[in-house]
NULO-79606 format. One record per residue (C-alpha): residue number from 1; x, y, z; residue in one letter. Coordinates in Angstrom, 1 decimal. Layout:
BEGIN
NUM / X / Y / Z / A
...
END
This chain:
BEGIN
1 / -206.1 / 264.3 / 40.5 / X
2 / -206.1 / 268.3 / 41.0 / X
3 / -206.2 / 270.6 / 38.7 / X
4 / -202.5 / 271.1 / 38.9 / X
5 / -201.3 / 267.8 / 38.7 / X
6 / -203.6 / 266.4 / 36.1 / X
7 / -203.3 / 269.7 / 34.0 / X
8 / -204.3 / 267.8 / 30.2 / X
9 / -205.8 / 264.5 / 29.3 / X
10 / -204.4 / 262.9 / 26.8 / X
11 / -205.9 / 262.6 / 23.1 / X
12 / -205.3 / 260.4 / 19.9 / X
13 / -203.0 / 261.7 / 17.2 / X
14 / -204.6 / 263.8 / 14.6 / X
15 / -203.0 / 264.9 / 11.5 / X
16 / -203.4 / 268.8 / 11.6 / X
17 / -201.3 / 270.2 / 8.2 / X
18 / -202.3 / 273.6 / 9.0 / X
19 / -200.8 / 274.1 / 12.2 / X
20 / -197.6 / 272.1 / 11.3 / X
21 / -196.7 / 272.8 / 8.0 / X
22 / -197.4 / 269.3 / 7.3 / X
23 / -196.5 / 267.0 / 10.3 / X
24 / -198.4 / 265.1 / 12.4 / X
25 / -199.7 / 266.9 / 15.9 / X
26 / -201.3 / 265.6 / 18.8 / X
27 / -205.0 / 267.1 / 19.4 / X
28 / -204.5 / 268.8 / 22.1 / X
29 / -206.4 / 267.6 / 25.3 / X
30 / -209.3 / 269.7 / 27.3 / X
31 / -207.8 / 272.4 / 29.3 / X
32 / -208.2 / 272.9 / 32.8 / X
33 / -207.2 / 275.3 / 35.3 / X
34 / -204.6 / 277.6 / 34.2 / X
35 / -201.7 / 278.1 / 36.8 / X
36 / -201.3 / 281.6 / 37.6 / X
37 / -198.5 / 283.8 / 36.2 / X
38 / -195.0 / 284.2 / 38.1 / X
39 / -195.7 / 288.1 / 38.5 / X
40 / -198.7 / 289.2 / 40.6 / X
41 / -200.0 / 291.3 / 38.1 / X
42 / -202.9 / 290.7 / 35.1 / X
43 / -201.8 / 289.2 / 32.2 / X
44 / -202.5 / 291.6 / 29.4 / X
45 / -205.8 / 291.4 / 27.4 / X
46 / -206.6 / 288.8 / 24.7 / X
47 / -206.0 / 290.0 / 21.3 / X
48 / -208.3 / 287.6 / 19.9 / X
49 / -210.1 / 283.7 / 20.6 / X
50 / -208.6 / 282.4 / 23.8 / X
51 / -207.4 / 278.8 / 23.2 / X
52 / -209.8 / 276.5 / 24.3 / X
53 / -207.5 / 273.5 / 24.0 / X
54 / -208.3 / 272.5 / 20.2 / X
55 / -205.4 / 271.8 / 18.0 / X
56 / -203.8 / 275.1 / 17.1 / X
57 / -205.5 / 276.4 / 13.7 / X
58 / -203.4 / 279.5 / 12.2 / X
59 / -205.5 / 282.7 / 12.0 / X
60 / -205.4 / 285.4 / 9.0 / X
61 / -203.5 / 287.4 / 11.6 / X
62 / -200.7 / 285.3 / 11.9 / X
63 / -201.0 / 283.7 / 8.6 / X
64 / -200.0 / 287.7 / 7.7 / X
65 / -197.0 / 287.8 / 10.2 / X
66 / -195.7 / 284.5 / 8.8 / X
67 / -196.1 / 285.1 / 5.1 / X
68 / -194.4 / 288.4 / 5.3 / X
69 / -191.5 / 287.1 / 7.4 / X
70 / -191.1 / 284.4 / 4.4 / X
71 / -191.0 / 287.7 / 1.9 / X
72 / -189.1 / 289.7 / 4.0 / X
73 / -186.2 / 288.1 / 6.2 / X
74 / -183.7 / 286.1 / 5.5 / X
75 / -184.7 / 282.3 / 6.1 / X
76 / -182.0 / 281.3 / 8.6 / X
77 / -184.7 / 280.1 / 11.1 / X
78 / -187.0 / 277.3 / 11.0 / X
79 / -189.5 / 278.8 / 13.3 / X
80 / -192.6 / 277.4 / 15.4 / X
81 / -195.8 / 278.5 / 13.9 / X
82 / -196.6 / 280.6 / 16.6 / X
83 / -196.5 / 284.7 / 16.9 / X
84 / -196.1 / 286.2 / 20.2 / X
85 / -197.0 / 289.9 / 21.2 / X
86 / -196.5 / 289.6 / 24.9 / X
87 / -195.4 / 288.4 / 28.0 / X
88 / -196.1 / 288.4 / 31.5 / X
89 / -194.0 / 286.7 / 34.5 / X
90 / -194.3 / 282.9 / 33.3 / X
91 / -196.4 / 283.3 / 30.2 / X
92 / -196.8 / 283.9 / 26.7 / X
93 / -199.5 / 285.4 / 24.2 / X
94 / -199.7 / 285.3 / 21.0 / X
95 / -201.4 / 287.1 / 18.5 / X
96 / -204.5 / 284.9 / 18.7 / X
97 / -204.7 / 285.2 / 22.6 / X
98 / -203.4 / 282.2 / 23.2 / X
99 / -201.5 / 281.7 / 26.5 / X
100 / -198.1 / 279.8 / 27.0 / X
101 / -196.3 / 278.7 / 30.0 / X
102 / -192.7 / 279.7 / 28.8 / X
103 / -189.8 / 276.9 / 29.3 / X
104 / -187.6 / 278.4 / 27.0 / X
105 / -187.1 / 282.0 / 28.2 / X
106 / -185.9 / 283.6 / 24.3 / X
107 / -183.1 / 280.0 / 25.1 / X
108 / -182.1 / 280.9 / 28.3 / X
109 / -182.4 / 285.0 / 28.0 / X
110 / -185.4 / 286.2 / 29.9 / X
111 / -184.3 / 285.0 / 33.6 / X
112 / -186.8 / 287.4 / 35.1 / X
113 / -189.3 / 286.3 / 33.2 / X
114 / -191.4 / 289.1 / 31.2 / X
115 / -192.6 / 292.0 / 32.0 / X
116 / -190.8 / 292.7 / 35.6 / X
117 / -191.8 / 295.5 / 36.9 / X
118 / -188.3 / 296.4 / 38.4 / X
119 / -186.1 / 296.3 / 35.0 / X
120 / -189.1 / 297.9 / 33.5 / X
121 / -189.1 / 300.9 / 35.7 / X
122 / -184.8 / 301.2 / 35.2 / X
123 / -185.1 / 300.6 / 31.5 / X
124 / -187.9 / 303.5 / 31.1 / X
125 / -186.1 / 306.0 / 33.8 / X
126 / -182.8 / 305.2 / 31.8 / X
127 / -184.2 / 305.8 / 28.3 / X
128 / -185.6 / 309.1 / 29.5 / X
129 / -182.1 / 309.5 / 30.9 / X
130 / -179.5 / 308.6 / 28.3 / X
131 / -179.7 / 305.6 / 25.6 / X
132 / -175.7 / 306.2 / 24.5 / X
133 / -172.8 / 307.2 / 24.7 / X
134 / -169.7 / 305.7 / 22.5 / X
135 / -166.9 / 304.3 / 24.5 / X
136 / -164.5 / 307.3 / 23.9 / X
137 / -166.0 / 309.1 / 27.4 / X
138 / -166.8 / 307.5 / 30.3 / X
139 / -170.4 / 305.8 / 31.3 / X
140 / -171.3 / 305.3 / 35.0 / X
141 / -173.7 / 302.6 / 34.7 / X
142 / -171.1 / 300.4 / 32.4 / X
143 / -168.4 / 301.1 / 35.5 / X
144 / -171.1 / 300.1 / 38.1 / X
145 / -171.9 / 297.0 / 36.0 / X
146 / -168.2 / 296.4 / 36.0 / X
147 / -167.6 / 296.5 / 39.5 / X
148 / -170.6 / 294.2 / 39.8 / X
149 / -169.1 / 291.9 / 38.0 / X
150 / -165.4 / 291.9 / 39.5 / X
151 / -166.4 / 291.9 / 42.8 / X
152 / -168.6 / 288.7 / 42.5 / X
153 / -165.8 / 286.5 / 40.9 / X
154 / -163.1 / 285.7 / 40.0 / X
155 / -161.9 / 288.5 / 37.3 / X
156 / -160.1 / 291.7 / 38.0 / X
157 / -161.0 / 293.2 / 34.3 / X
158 / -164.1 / 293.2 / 32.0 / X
159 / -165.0 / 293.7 / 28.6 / X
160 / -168.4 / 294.4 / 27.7 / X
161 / -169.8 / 293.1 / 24.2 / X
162 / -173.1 / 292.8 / 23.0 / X
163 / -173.7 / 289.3 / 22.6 / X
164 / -172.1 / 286.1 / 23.6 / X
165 / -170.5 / 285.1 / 20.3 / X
166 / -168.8 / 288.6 / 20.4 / X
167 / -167.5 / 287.8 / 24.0 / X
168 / -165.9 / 285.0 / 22.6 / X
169 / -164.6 / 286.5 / 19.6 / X
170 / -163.0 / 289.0 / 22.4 / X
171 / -162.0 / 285.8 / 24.5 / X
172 / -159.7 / 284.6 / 21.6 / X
173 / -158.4 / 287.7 / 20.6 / X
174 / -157.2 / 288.4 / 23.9 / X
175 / -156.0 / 284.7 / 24.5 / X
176 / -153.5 / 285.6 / 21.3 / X
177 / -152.8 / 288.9 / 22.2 / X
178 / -151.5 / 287.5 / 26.1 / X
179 / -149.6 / 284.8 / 24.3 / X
180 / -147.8 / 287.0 / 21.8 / X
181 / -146.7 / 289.1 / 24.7 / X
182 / -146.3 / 286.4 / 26.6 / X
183 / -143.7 / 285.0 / 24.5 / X
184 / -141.9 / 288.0 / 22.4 / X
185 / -139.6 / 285.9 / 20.3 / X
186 / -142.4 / 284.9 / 18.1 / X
187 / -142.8 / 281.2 / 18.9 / X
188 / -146.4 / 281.7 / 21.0 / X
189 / -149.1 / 279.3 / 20.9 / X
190 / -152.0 / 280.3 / 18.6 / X
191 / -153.9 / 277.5 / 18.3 / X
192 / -157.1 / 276.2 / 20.3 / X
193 / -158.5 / 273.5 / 22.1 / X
194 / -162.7 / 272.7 / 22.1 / X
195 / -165.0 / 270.2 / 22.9 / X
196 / -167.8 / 267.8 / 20.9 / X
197 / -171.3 / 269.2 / 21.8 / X
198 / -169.8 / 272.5 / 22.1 / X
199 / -171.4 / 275.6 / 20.8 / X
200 / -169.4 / 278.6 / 21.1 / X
201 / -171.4 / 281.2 / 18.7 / X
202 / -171.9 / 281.7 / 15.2 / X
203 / -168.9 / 284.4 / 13.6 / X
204 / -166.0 / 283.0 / 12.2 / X
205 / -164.4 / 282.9 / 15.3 / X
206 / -166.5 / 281.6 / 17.6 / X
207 / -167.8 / 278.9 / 14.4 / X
208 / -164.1 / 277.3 / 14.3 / X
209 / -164.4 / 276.9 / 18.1 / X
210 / -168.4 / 275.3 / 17.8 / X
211 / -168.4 / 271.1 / 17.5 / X
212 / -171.3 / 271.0 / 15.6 / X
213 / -170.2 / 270.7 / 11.4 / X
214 / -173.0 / 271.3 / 9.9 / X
215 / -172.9 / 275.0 / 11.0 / X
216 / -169.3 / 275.2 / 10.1 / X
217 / -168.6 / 273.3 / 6.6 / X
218 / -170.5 / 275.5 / 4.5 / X
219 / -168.9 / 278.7 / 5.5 / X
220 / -165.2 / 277.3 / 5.6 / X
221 / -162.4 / 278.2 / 5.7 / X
222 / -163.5 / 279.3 / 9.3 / X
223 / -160.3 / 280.5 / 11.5 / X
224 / -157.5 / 277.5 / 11.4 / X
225 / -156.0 / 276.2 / 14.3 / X
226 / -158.9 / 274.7 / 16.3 / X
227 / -158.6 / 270.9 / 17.9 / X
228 / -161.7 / 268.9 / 19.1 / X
229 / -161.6 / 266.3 / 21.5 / X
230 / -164.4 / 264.5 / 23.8 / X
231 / -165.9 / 266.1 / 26.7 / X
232 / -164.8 / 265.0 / 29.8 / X
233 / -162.2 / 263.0 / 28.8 / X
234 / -159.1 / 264.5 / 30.9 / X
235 / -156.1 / 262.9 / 29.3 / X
236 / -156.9 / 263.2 / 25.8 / X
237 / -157.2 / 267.0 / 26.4 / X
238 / -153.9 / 267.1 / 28.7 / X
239 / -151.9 / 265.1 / 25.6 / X
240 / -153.5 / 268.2 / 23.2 / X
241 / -152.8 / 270.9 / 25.9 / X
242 / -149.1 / 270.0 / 26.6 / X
243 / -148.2 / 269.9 / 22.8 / X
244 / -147.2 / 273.4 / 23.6 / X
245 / -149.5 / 274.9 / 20.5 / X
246 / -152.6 / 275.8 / 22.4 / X
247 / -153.2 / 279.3 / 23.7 / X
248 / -156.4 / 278.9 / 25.5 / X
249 / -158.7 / 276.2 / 26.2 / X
250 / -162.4 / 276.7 / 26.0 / X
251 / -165.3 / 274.7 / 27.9 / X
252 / -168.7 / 275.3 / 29.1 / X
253 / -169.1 / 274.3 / 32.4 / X
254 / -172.4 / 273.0 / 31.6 / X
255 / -173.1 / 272.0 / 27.3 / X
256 / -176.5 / 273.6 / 27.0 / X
257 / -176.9 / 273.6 / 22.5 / X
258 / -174.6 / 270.6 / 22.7 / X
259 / -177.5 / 268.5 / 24.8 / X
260 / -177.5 / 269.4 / 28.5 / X
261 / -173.9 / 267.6 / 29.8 / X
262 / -172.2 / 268.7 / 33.1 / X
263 / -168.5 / 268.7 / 33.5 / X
264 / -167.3 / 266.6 / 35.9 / X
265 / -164.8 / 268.7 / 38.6 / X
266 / -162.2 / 265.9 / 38.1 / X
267 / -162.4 / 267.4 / 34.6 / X
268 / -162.7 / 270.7 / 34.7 / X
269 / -159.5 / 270.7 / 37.4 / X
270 / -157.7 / 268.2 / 34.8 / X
271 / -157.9 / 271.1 / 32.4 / X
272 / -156.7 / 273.9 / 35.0 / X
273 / -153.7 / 271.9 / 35.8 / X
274 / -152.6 / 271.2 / 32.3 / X
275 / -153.0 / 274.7 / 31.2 / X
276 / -150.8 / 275.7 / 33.8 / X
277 / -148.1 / 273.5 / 32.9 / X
278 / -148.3 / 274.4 / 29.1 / X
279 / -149.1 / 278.4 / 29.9 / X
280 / -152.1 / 277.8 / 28.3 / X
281 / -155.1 / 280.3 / 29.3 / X
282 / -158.6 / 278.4 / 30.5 / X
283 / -161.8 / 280.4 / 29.2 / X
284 / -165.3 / 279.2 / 30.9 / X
285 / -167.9 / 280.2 / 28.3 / X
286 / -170.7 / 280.4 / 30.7 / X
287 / -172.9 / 282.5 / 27.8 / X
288 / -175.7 / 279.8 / 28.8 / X
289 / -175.3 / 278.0 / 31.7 / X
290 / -173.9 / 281.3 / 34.0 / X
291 / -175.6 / 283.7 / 36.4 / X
292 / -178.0 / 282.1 / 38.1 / X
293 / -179.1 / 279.4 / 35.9 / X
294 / -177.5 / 276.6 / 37.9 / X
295 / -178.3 / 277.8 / 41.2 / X
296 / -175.0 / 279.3 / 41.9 / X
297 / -174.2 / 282.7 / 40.6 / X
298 / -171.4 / 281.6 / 38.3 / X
299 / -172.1 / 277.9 / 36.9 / X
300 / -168.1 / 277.2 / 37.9 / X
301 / -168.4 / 277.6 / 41.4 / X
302 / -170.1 / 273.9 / 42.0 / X
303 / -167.1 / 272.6 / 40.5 / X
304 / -164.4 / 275.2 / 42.6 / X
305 / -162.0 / 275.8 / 39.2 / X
306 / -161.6 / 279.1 / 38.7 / X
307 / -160.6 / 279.9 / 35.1 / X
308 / -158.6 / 282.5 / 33.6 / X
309 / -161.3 / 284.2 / 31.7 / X
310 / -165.2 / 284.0 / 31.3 / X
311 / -167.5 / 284.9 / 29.0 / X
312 / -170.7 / 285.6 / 29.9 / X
313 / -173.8 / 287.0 / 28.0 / X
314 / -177.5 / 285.1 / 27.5 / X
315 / -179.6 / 286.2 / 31.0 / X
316 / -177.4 / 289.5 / 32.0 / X
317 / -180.0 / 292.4 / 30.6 / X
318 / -182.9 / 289.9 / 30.4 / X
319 / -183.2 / 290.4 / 26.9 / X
320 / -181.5 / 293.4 / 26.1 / X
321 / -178.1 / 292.4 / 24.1 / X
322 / -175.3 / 291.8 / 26.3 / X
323 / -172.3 / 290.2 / 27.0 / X
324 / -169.0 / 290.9 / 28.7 / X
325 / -165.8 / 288.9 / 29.2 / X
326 / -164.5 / 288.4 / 32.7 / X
327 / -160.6 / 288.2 / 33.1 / X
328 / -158.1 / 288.3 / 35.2 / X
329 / -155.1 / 291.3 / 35.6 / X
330 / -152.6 / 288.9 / 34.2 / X
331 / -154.7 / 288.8 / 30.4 / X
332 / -155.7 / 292.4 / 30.9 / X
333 / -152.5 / 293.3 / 30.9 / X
334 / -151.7 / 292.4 / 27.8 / X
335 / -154.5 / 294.5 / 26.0 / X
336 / -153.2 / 297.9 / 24.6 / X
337 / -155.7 / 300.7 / 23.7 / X
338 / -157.1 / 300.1 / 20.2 / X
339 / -156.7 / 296.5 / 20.5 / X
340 / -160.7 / 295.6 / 20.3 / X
341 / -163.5 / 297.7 / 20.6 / X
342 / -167.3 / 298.1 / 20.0 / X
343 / -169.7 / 300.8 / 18.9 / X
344 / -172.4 / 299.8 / 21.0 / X
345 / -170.8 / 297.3 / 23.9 / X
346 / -171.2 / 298.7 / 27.1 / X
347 / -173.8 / 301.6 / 26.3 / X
348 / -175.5 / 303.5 / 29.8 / X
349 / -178.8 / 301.6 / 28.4 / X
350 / -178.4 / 298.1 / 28.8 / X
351 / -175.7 / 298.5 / 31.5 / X
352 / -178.2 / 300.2 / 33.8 / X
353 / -180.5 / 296.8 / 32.7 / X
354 / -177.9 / 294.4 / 33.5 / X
355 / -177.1 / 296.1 / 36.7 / X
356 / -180.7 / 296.1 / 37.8 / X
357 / -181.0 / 291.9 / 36.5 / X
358 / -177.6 / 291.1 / 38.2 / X
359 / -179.0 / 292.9 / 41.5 / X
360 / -182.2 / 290.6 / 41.9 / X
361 / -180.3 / 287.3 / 40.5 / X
362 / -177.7 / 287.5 / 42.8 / X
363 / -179.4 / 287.5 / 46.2 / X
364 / -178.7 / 284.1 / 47.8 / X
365 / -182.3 / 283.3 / 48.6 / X
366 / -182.8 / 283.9 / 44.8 / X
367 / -180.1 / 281.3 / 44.1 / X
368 / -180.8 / 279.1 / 46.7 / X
369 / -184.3 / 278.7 / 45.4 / X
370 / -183.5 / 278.5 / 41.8 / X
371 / -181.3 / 275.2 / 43.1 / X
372 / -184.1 / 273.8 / 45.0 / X
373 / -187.1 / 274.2 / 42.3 / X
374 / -184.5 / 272.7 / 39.5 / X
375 / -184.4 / 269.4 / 41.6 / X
376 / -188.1 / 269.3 / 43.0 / X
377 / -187.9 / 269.4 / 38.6 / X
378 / -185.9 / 267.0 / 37.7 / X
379 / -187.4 / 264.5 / 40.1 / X
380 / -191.0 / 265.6 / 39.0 / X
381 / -190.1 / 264.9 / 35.8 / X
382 / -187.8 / 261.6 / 36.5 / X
383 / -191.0 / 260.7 / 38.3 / X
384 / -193.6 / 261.3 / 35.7 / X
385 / -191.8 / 260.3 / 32.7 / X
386 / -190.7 / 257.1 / 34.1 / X
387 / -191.8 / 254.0 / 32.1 / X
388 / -192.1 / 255.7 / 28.6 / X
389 / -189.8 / 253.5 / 26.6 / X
390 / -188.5 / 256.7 / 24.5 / X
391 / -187.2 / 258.6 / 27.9 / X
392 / -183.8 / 257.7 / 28.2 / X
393 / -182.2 / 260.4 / 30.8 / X
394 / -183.3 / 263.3 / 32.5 / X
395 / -180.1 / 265.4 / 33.6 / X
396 / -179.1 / 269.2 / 34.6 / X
397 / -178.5 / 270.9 / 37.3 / X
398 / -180.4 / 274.1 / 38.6 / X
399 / -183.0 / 275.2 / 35.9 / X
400 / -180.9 / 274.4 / 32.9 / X
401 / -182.1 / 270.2 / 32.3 / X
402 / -182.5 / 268.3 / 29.3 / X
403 / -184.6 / 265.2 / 28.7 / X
404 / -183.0 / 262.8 / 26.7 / X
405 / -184.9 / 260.5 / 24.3 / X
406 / -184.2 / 258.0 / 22.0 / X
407 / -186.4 / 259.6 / 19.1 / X
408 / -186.1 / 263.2 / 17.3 / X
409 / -187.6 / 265.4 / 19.9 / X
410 / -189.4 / 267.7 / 17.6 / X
411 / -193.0 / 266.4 / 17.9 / X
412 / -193.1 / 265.8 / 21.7 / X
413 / -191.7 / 270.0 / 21.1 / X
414 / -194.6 / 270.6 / 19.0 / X
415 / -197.2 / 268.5 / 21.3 / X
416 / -196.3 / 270.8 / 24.0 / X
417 / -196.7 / 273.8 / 22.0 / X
418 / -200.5 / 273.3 / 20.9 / X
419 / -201.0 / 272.2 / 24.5 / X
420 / -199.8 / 275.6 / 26.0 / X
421 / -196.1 / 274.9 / 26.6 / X
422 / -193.0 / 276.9 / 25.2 / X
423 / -189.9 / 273.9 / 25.1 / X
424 / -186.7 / 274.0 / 23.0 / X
425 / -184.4 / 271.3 / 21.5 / X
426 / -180.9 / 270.5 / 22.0 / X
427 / -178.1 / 268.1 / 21.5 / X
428 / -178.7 / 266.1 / 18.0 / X
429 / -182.2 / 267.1 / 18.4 / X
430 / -183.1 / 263.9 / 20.7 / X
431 / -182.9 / 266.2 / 23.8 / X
432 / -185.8 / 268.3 / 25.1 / X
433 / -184.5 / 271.4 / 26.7 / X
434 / -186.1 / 273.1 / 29.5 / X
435 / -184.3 / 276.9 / 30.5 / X
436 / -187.4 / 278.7 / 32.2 / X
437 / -187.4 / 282.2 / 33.4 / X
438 / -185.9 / 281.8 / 36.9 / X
439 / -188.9 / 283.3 / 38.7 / X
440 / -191.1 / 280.2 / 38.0 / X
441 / -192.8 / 279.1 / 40.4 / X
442 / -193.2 / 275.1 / 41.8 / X
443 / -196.8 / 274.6 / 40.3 / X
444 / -195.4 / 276.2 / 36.8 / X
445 / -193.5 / 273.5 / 37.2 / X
446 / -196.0 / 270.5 / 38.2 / X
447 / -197.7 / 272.0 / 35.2 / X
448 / -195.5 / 271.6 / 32.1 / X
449 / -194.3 / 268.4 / 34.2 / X
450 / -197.4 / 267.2 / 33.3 / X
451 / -197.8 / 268.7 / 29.7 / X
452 / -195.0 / 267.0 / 29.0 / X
453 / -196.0 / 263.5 / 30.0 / X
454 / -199.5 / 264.0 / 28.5 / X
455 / -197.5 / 264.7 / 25.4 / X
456 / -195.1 / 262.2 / 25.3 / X
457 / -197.6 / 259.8 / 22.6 / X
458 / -196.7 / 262.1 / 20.1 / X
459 / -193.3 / 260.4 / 20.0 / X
460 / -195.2 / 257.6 / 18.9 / X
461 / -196.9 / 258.6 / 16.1 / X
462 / -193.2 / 260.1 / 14.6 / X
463 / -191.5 / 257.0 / 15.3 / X
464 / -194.4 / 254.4 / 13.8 / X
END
């Protein structure tokens, strides 16, 4: 084996309290060669003891960080015991020194990675220039941005937003506003149809429209109206959508929170029929699984459905808060001034980011390769992990893949973190989720590939 492809040896479980808050950990194995970062540039210096492949033991530095974030902030996140300062290309460092190869990108944000030196030259020119504006004047960089967008799909219109959850909220709005004008007699459709495994965001709005329960019962009574049914089943949702009460459909092309399912097109097209018949509007929320993350620009275009609005949000500014909703003329026509808004959607700032992200992202080489290094991957992994009786599925398409498993992923999550890898969770937390940066390279890839097989004994030790 070569340093790339044997990247960790694997170790007996170790109890290690201090780094888990209590769980069990895998020691980690004896490092070897590091892959190099994504960017061609020196990752910045160590802050303190470079990792040198011991379990992770929490220093007085971070110890600090985390016991003031338990004083300080709300605790609505069950963070890893782990606090970052930088980033460069591929990697992570926290505040120990320790470097890790990131397969989670801030959950699908950072598609450049960190640190590129492009959207850090526009984002330093442009603060120096103007930060913002409100949206009573006009802003060139949020019309360039615009015309971006238009011009690369299927919308005529956009709204921009800050995040995704605030696209959607915009995304139902409008879909009640179009039906109400739609139908001025006062018998339009104001109810909605979602999916199981669907997120959709985390206000009221956007809640009623998420599958999951536990995020919705204890803030109820979320907005009414709202009907699940199972994705990818066609005629159920065509029995919902012709009951003449639903004013917009909403589906992510590809479930990314929900656990890494694809839409089939026979599905997605079963929808766009049915709304047609009923007048019912078809929103893609594409917050995840859009621009760039599937290999094609817009995840919809492997499926050829074009929907009537989009919402878009996670990857656009690379980490500066974003997102926008892409419509056609017919629903812009309906909006009136004064009928939504935002303070800070929009702003010359993270316009000029987005524009310089969306210019790099949507080069077809830059696609093309994203599509190729997300199945070189997939097999990689399909290949490596094959055998281990807790790997059920690997699945995705592009760089957006999940590994399926037939125990809580958490510890294999953890494993990988003490042995230099950044995954996520997803689905009932049985699904191992794997959104890199977009830039990283095929031996970043060989690399956690193997991290993640070295790790896998840790699912042992949870499930014994």
């Amino acid at each position: 084996m070569n340093s790339l492809q044997s990247s960790f040896l694997a170790a007996a479980p170790v109890a290690n309290p201090a780094a888990s808050g209590g769980g069990v950990r895998l020691a980690a194995p004896t490092r070897r060669a590091r892959v190099s970062a994504c960017l061609a540039v020196p990752p910045p210096p160590p802050t303190g003891a470079v990792s040198t492949g011991a379990p992770r033991e929490l220093s007085a530095a971070s110890r600090a960080v985390i016991e003031d974030e338990a004083r300080y902030l709300v605790g609505t996140y069950n963070r890893s015991k782990v606090v970052i300062v930088s980033g460069r290309g591929c990697k992570l460092y926290d505040i120990d020194g320790r470097e890790y190869l990131d397969l989670a990108a801030g959950i699908a944000v950072n598609a450049l990675g960190h640190g590129d030196p492009d959207l850090v030259a526009a984002s330093a020119n442009q603060a120096a220039t103007l930060v913002h504006i409100s949206n009573t004047v006009y802003s060139q960089p949020q019309v360039e941005l615009a015309k971006r967008l238009v011009e690369t799909s299927f919308a005529d219109r956009v709204f921009l937003a800050n995040t995704g959850t605030e696209a959607n909220e915009a995304a139902i709005k409008f879909s009640r506003k179009f039906q109400r004008v739609a139908h001025p007699g006062g018998d339009a459709p104001v109810e909605f149809l979602a999916f199981s495994n669907c997120f959709h965001g985390r206000t009221m709005g956007a809640l009623a429209l998420t599958s999951k329960s536990q995020y919705r019962e204890p803030f109820e009574p979320v907005m009414p109206g709202v009907t699940f049914t199972e994705y990818g089943n066609v005629e159920e949702a065509r029995k919902i959508i012709r009951s003449g009460k639903i004013a917009a459909v909403f589906v992510e092309p590809v479930q990314g929170e929900g656990g890494i399912y694809s839409a089939t097109k026979e599905f997605l097209q079963g929808l766009r029929e049915a709304c047609d018949e009923a007048g019912a509007l078809l929103v893609f929320d594409e917050v995840q699984c859009g621009l760039g993350r599937t290999g094609y620009l817009w995840a919809h275009e492997a499926y050829g459905v074009i929907p009537d609005m989009m919402t878009v949000a996670k990857p656009l500014a690379n980490g500066f808060p974003i997102g926008a909703v892409l419509l056609k003329e017919k629903v812009a026509a309906a909006i009136s001034y004064g009928d939504h808004g935002t303070t800070y959607g929009g702003q010359p700032f993270v316009t000029q980011a987005a524009i310089t992200v969306f210019d790099k992202i949507r080069k077809p080489g830059f696609l093309a390769e994203v599509s190729k290094k997300g199945e070189n991957f997939k097999q990689l992994l399909r290949t490596k992990l094959s055998g281990n009786p807790h790997v059920k599925e690997v699945r995705g398409i592009g760089l957006i893949i999940g590994i399926e498993l037939d125990v809580p992923a958490a510890p294999l999550v953890n494993a990988c973190l003490d042995a230099g890898v950044m995954v996520l969770t997803a689905g009932k937390g049985n699904v191992v989720r794997l959104v890199p940066p977009l830039i990283i390279s095929e031996k970043e890839l060989e690399y956690a590939a193997d991290v993640i097989r070295d790790c896998l004994p840790a699912l042992d030790v949870s499930a014994s």
